[in-house]
ZAMARGU-4260 file (C-alpha; in steps of 0.2 Angstrom, whole numbers, plus 5000, padded with zeros to 4 digits):
<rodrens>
0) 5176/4961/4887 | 5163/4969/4878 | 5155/4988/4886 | 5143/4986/4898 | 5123/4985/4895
5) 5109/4988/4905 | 5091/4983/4902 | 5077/4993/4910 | 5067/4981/4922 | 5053/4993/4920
10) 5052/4989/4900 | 5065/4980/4893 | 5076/4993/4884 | 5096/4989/4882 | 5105/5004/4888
15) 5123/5003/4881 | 5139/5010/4887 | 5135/5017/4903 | 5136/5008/4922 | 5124/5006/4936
20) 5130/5018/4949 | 5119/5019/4963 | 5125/5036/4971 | 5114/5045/4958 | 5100/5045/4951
25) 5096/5038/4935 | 5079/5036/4924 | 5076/5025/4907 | 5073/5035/4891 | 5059/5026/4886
30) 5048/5023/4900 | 5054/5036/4915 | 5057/5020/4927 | 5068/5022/4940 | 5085/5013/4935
35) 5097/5017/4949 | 5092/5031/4965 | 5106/5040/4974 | 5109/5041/4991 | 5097/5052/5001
40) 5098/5047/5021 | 5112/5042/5033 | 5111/5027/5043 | 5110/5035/5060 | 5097/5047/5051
45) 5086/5029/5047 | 5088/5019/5062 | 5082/5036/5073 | 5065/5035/5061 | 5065/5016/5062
50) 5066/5016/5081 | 5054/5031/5081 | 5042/5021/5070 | 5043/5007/5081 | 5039/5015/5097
55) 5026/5028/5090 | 5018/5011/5082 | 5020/5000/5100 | 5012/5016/5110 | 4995/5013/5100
60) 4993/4995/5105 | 4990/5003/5122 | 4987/5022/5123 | 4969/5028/5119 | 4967/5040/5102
65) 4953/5049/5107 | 4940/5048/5121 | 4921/5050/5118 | 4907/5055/5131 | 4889/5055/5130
70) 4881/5062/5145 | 4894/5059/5158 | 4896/5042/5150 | 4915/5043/5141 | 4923/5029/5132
75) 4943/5028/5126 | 4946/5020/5109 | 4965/5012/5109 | 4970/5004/5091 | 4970/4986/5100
80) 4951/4988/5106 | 4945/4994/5091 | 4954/4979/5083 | 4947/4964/5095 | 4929/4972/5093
85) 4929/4969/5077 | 4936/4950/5079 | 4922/4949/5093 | 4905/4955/5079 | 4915/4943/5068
90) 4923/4954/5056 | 4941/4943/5055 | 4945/4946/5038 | 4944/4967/5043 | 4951/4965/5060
95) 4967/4954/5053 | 4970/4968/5040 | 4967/4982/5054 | 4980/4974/5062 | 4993/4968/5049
100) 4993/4989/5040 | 4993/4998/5056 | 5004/4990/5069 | 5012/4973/5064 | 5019/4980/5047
105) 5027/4997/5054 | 5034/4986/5067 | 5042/4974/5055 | 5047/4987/5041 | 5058/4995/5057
110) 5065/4979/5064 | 5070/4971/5045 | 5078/4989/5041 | 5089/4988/5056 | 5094/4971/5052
115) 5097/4975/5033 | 5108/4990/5038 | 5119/4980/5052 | 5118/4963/5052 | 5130/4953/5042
120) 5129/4948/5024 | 5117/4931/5023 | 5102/4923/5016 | 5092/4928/5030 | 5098/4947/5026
125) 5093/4948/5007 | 5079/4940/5010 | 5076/4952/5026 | 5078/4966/5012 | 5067/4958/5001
130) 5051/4955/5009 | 5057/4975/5016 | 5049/4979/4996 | 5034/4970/5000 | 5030/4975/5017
135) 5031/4994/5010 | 5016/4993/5003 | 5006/4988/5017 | 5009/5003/5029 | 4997/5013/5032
140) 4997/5024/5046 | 4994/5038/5038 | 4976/5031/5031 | 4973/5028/5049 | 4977/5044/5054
145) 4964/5052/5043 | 4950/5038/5045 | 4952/5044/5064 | 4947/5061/5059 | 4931/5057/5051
150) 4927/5046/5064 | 4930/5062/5075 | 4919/5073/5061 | 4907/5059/5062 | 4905/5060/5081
155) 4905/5079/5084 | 4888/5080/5083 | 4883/5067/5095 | 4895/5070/5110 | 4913/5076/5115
160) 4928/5072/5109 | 4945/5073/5116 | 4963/5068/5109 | 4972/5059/5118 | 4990/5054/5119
165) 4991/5040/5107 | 4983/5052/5095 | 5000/5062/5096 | 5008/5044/5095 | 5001/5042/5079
170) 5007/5058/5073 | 5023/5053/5076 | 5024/5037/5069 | 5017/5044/5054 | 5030/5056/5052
175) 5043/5044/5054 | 5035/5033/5041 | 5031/5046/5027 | 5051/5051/5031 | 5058/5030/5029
180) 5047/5027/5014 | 5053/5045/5004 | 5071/5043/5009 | 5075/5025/5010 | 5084/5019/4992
185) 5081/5000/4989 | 5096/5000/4977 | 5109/5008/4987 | 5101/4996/5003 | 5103/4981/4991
190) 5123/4991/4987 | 5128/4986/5006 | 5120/4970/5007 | 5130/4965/4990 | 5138/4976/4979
195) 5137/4978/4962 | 5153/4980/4953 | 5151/4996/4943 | 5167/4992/4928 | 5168/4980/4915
200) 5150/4972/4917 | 5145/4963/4903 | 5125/4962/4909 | 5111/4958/4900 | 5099/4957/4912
205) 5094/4969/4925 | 5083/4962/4941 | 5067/4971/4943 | 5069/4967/4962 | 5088/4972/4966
210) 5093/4981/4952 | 5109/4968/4948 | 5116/4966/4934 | 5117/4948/4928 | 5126/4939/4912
215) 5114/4933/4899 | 5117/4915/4905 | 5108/4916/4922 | 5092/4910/4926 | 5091/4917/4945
220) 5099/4934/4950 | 5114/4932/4960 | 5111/4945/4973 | 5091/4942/4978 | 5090/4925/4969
225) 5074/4930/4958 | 5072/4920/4946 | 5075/4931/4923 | 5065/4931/4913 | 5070/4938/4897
230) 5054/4941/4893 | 5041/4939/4906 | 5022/4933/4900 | 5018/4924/4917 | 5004/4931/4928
235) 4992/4937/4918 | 4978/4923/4922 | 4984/4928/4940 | 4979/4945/4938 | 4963/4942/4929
240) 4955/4931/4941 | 4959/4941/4955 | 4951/4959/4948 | 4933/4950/4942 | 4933/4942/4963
245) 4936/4958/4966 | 4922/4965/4954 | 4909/4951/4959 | 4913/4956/4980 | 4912/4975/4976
250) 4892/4971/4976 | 4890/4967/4991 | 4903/4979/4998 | 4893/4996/4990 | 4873/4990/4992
255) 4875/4981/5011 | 4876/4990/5023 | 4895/4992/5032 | 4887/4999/5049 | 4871/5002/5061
260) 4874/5016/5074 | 4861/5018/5086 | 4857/5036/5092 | 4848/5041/5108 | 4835/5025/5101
265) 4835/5029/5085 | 4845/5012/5074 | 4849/5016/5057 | 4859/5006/5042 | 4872/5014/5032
270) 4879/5009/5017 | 4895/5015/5012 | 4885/5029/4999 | 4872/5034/5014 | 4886/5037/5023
275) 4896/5050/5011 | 4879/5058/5012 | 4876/5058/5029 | 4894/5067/5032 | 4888/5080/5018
280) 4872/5083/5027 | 4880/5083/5045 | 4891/5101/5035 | 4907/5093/5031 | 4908/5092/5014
285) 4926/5092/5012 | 4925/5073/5021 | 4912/5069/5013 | 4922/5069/4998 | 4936/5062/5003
290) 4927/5047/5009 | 4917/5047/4992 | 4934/5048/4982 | 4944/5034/4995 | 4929/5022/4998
295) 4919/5023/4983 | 4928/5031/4967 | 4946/5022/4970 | 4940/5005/4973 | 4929/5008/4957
300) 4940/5015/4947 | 4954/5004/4950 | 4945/4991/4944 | 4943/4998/4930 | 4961/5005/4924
305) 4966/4989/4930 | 4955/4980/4919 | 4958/4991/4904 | 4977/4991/4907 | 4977/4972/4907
310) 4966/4970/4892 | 4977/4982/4882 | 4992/4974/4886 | 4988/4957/4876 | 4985/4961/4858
315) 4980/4978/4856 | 4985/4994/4850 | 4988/5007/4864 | 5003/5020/4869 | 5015/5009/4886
320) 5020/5026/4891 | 5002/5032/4896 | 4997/5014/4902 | 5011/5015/4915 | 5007/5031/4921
325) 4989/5025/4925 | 4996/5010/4932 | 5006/5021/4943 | 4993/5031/4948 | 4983/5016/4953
330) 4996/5011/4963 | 4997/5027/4973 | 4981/5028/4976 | 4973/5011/4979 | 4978/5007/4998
335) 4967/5022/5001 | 4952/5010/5001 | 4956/5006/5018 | 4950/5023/5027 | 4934/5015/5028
340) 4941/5000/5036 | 4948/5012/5049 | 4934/5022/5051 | 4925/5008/5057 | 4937/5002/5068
345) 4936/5018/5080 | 4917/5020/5078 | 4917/5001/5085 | 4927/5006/5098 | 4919/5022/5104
350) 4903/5021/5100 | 4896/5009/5113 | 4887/5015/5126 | 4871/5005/5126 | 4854/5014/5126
355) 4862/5030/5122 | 4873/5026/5110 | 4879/5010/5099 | 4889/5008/5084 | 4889/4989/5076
360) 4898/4984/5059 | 4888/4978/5046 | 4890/4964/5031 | 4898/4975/5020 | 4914/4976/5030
365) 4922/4960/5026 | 4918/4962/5005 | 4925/4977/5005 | 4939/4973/5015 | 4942/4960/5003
370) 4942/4971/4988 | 4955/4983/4995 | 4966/4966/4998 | 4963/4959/4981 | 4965/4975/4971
375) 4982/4978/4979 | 4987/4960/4977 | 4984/4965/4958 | 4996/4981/4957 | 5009/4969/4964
380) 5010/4956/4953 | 5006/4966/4939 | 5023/4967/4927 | 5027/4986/4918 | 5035/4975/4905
385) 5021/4967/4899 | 5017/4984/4892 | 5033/4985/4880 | 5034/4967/4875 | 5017/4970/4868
390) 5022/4987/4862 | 5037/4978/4852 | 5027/4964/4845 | 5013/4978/4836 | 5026/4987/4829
395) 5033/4972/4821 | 5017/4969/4813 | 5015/4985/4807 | 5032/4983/4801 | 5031/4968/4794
</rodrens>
């Protein structure tokens, strides 16, 4: 049998005479992808987090974050309220997504890893692991975490604020979460469920999902059951059509106005801008910032790399290496979109106390909602090896 090979899912290069062993960790050459990543946390060490992210995540449905008073008048804002509010002014599209990122997800990342790590080997456990990759995305209690302290930054002016239990709550589920999503290892998970024989391989392709190594004959992988391709050019119409919905809804998202608060009789329309420069005036320019950067300089600009990164990967000269890295960053940074999301989901909760005081969400929530979904949706599907197969084919030319 001839010496094993490895392919880089990340961009296609053939890696001869060396096995995939997932106890350490392991990076291509070429590109800096990850090809196999040692173990980093015991099991007792990932169920304690998973269980802790679980019940930090159930304590939010009911325990109020923060309480608010006006004149005597207080108001607590719990996750849940803030959530039906916005179904009831309705805002579905922002309150589905409220509640998909900030407490169905954390509670389904926790209950598919304790299945993964203890339940026996079967389709409903690779696949279990599988959706685990998706779902991973879509977590964002940390997001939450810091849309509720400009929602407190916006308030402070107006009345009192005090944390309340499920404010700690979130803490701790967001420890717990930052802790799974550094320390968990998708190839060493993917080890338990099916293990990879690590001696005489002869593989040709490597899953982008799983990390298996597979003989050149197979069209699906044999551990996760995705289906090779040698060289993958589906997906790009995909990606298109989603960035230009998502270019012709960032419109209506940054000119209409995403709230109206009303303040001691006085009613007035932010837009998302207005509002970056209310905090700024209100002398809290370091949120101010933030919320410039997170609501109106990441969704912008991921449009934009994204755009260019697609463009130059179809028949144009470019360096793979410095696309990739932009296409990671836009992948770090793009879920931050939501804080705005978030914001409005508190200030819908606590902010209603008739004459006084009366927060309502404008037009611009559900475009803009729907620019943070489709911009993620994009990152996902996109495909790193796009990059290199392009790469290859304009240094044949040049070649030639």
């Amino acid at each position: 049998m001839s010496e094993p090979q490895i392919v880089c899912p990340h961009c296609l290069l053939h890696m001869s005479g060396c096995a995939l062993d997932t106890g350490h960790n392991a990076w291509c050459p070429r590109c800096g992808g990850a090809i196999a990543e040692g173990r980093r946390m015991k099991t007792r060490t990932m169920v304690a987090l998973a269980m802790t992210l679980s019940l930090g995540t159930l304590c939010l449905l009911f325990m109020p974050l923060v309480s608010f008073s006006v004149f005597g008048i207080s108001t607590d804002a719990t996750l849940l309220s803030g959530i039906i509010n916005l179904a009831q002014e309705g805002q579905w599209i922002p309150s589905f997504l409220v509640f998909l990122t900030a407490l169905a997800v954390p509670i389904l990342m926790s209950c598919l890893l304790l299945f993964v790590l203890f339940a026996p080997d079967s389709h409903m456990r690779r696949q279990s692991m599988v959706a685990l990759g998706y779902l991973k995305e879509w977590c964002m209690l940390d997001i939450l975490l810091v849309g509720l302290c400009v929602s407190m930054v916006k308030l402070g002016d107006i009345g009192d604020l005090h944390l309340k239990a499920g404010m700690w709550s979130l803490v701790l589920g967001q420890l717990a979460m930052a802790a799974l999503l550094q320390g968990i290892r998708p190839a060493e998970l993917w080890q338990r469920i099916a293990e990879q024989p690590l001696k005489n391989v002869d593989g040709l392709r490597s899953c982008v999902r799983c990390y298996a190594l597979n003989v050149a004959s197979a069209e699906y992988c044999w551990r996760c059951q995705r289906h090779l391709e040698s060289r993958p050019t589906q997906g790009r119409r995909l990606c298109w059509m989603l960035l230009i919905a998502s270019c012709v809804l960032l419109v209506p998202a940054n000119f209409l106005p995403i709230s109206y608060t009303t303040s001691f009789g006085s009613t007035g329309a932010d837009t998302i801008l207005s509002g970056v420069l209310t905090l700024s005036n209100a002398g809290s320019p370091g949120i101010a910032v933030l919320v410039f950067v997170a609501s109106i300089v990441v969704p912008i600009g991921k449009i934009l790399l994204l755009g260019i990164i697609l463009y130059r990967s179809k028949g144009h000269e470019f360096s793979p290496r410095r696309a990739q890295k932009l296409y990671k960053l836009v992948h770090f940074v793009g879920r931050w979109s939501m804080l705005d999301i978030f914001v409005i989901t508190i200030m819908v909760t606590l902010v209603d106390q008739g004459v006084l005081s009366q927060f309502e969400v404008g037009p611009a929530a559900t475009p803009f909602a729907m620019v943070v979904v489709l911009t993620m949706l994009v990152t996902m599907r996109f495909d790193t090896r796009w990059l290199w197969i392009q790469d290859e084919k304009n240094r044949r030319q040049r070649d030639g």
